[in-house]
N, C-alpha and C positions, 0 to 999 in steps of 0.2 A: 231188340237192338237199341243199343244206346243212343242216344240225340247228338247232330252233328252242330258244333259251332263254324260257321263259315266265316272268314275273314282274308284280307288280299296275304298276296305270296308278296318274298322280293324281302327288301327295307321295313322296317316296324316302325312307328311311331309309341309315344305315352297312349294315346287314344281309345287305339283298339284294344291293346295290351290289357289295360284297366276293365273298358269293355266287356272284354272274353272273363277276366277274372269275376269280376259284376255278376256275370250271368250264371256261370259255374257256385255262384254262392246259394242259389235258387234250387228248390228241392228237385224242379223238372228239369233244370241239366246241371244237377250236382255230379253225375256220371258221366255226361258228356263229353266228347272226343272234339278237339278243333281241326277244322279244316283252312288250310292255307291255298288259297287258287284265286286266278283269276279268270279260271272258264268258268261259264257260265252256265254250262250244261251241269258241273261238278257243285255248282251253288245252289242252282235248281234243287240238289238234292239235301242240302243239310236246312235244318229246321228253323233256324233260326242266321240270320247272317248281319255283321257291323261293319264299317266300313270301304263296302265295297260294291259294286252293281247299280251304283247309280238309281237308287229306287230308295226314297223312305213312305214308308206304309206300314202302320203299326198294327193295321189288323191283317198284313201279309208277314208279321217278324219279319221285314227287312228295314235296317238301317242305317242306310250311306247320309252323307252332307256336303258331298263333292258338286251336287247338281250345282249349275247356276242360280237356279232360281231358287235354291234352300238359302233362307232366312229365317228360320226359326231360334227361340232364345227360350231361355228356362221358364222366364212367364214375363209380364209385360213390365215388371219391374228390372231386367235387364235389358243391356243393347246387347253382350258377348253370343257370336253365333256360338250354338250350337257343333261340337265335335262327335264322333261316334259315344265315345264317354258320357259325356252330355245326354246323349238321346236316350242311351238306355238309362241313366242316373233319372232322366225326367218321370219315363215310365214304371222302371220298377224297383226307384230308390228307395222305397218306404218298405217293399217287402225286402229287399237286398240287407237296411239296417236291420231289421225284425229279426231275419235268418241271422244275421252277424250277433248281434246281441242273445239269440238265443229267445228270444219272447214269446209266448205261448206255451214255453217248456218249464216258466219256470213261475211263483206264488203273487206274485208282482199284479197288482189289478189290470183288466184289459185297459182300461180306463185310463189309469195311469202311463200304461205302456202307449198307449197311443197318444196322449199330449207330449211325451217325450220323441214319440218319432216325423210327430208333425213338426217340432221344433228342430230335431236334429235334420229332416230333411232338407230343411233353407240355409241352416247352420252347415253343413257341408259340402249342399254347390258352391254357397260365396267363401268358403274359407278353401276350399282343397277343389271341385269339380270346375269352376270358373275359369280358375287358371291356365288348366289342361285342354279346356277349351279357344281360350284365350288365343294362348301358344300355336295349338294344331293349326288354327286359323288366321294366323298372322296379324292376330290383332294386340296393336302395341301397349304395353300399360302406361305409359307415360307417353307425352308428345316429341316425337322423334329428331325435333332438335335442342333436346338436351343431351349433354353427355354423361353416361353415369361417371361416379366417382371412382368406383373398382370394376375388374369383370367377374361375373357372377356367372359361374357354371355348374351351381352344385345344388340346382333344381334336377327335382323327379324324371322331366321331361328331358335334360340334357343326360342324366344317366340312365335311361332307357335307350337314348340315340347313341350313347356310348357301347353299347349291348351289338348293335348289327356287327357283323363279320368286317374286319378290316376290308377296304378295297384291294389292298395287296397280301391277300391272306391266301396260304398255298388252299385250304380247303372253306369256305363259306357256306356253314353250315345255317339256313336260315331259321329253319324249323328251329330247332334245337334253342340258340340267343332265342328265339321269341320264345318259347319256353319260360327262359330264366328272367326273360323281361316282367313275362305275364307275375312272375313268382316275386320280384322285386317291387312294382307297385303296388301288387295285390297286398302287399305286407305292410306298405306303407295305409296305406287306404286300410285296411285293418285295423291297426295302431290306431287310425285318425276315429274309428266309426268305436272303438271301443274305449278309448280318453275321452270322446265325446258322452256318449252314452253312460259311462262309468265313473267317472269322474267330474266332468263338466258340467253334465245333468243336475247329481245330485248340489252342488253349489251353487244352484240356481237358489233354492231354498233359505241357504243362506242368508245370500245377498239380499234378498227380498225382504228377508225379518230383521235385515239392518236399517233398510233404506225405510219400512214402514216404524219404522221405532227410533227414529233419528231424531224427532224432538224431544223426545224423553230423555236422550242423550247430551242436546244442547238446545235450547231456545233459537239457534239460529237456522237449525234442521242440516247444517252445511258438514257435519260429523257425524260417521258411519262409522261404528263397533262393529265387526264381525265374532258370532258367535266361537267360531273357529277357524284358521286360515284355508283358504277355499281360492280357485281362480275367482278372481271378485271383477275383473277390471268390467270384459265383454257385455254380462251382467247387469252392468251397474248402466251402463251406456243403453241397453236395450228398455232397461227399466222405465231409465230415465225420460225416452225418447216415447215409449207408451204412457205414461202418469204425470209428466212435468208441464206443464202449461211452460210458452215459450221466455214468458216475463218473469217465471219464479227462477231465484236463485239455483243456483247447481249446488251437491256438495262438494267441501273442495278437499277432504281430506278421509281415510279409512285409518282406522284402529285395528291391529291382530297381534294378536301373540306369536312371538317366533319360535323357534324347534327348542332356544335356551330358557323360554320361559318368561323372558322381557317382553315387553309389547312396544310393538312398531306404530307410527304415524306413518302414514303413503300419500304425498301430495298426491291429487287425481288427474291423472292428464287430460290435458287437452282434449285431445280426441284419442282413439283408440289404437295404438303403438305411436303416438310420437311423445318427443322426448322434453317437450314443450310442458308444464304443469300449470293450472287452474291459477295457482297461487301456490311458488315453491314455500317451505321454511325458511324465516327471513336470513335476510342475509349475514345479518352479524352473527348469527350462530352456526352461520355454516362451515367443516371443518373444526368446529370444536370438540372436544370429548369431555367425559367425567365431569370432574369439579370446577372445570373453570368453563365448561359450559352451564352446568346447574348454576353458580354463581353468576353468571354473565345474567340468566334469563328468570331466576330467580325461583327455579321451581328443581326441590329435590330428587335425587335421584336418576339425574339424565347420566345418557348412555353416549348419543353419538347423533350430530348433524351430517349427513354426506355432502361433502364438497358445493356438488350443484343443489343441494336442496331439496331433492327429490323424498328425501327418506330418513328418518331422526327414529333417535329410541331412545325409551324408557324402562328402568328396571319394573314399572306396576305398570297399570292399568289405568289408574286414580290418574299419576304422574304425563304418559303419554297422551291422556286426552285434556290435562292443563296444558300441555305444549298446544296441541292443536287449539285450544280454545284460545290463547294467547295470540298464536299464530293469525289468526281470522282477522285479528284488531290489529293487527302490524300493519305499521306504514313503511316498516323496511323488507 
């Protein structure tokens, strides 16, 4: 007989949804059937159960965080309780990526595969499992008397609550929405564990043989050439934050080639998505283009300053890292 997944009847949330999907990725209930109840005698029976019964014990496979007294967090580097998601992501996130990525199946050193899913693991609570935790537990991300600027409904967790049966629906089918719920995050969380793994991964390498070869670059170490363009930003901040003593300079700028073949200068932000930079491209060439930028700053070949400073180009390589080197010594 196939393995049952237990989880409550009624209303879905993001939580368990992910949850059930999570668990379904695992070769012991890749076949397994879910079960929606909230009797207890009917949960007794399925093998594994999230969200529901009031019990977490993980060497009984049950996982609720409804109790009062559950306070548990991903490890002691967060405060966010723990959600159903959460709890299973804690215990069997590292085989859940493995199975997702396919690892053991394929020429890839154990070795290798394993410093990848030790990184992807932390790299996926805080970027996608935090959240969904965050959320389920009413815990707010910013302090609740600010107002945001717009409303924002087109998080995971608000089109999951989209998914239950209308209240005024002639039939409310809940089995069924939870279904296409489970199929909707599941896809997203997919996407997230295979851009990580498959893309994000290998750019680690990258970024690393920029930021260890940056003097060779310039004497001031503050310019990163990327061998090729790659997510550099996340990278470059985790680098940074293990090898930078807290007095040594930051770099404030990256070099890459773009899809035309010109290479880009990328002021470095501040911190990691704000829109704040280190030190933009100075001001009087911003907005310029062509010839009357290259003549303004005296270095041929330029392409283009954006507006805010963020991001300048050059037709070579040579070209785009004179702008950057120029740029360091600007008082504008």
């Amino acid at each position: 007989m196939s393995k049952r997944i237990g989880t409550h009847n009624g209303s879905f949330h993001a939580d368990e949804a992910l949850a059930c999907y999570m668990l379904l990725q695992l070769p012991e209930y890749k076949e397994a059937t879910i079960t929606r109840t909230r009797d207890s005698a009917e949960l007794e029976k399925c093998d594994i159960v999230v969200d529901v019964g009031g019990v977490y014990d993980h060497a009984a496979l049950r996982y609720d965080h409804h109790q009062r007294e559950f306070k548990d967090t991903f490890s002691d580097k967060y405060s966010t309780k723990l959600s159903s998601a959460g709890l299973i992501y804690k215990h069997y996130g590292k085989q859940i990526i493995s199975a997702v990525l396919g690892y053991g199946k394929q020429s890839d050193s154990t070795e290798s595969q394993a410093a990848a899913v030790e990184l992807l693991y932390e790299k996926l609570y805080k970027g996608f499992i935090e959240g969904l935790d965050g959320i389920d537990n009413g815990v707010n991300q910013y302090p609740s008397t600010l107002t945001p600027a717009y409303e924002e409904n087109t998080n995971v967790s608000n089109l999951v609550k989209g998914l239950n049966p209308w209240w005024n629906a002639e039939v409310q089918n809940f089995d069924e929405q939870f279904h296409k719920a489970v199929a909707l995050i599941g896809g997203v969380f997919r996407n997230k564990v295979e851009y990580y793994g498959m893309s994000w991964i290998p750019a680690r390498t990258i970024v690393e043989n920029a930021f260890n070869s940056r003097f060779q670059v310039d004497p001031s170490g503050q310019i990163l050439v990327l061998d090729q363009f790659c997510p550099w930003e996340s990278h470059l901040y985790d680098i940074e934050d293990s090898l930078l003593a807290k007095d040594t300079p930051k770099p404030l700028y990256v070099i890459f080639q773009d899809s035309n073949g010109s290479s880009r200068v990328r002021a470095i932000s501040a911190k990691l998505g704000s829109f704040e930079n280190r030190k933009p491209l100075p001001a009087s060439w911003r907005g310029l283009r062509d010839a009357e930028l290259s003549a303004l700053c005296g270095i041929d070949r330029c392409v283009f300053v954006h507006s805010s400073g963020f991001i300048g180009g050059n037709a070579t390589l040579d070209g785009a890292l004179a702008m950057a080197i120029k740029a360091i010594s600007s008082s504008d």
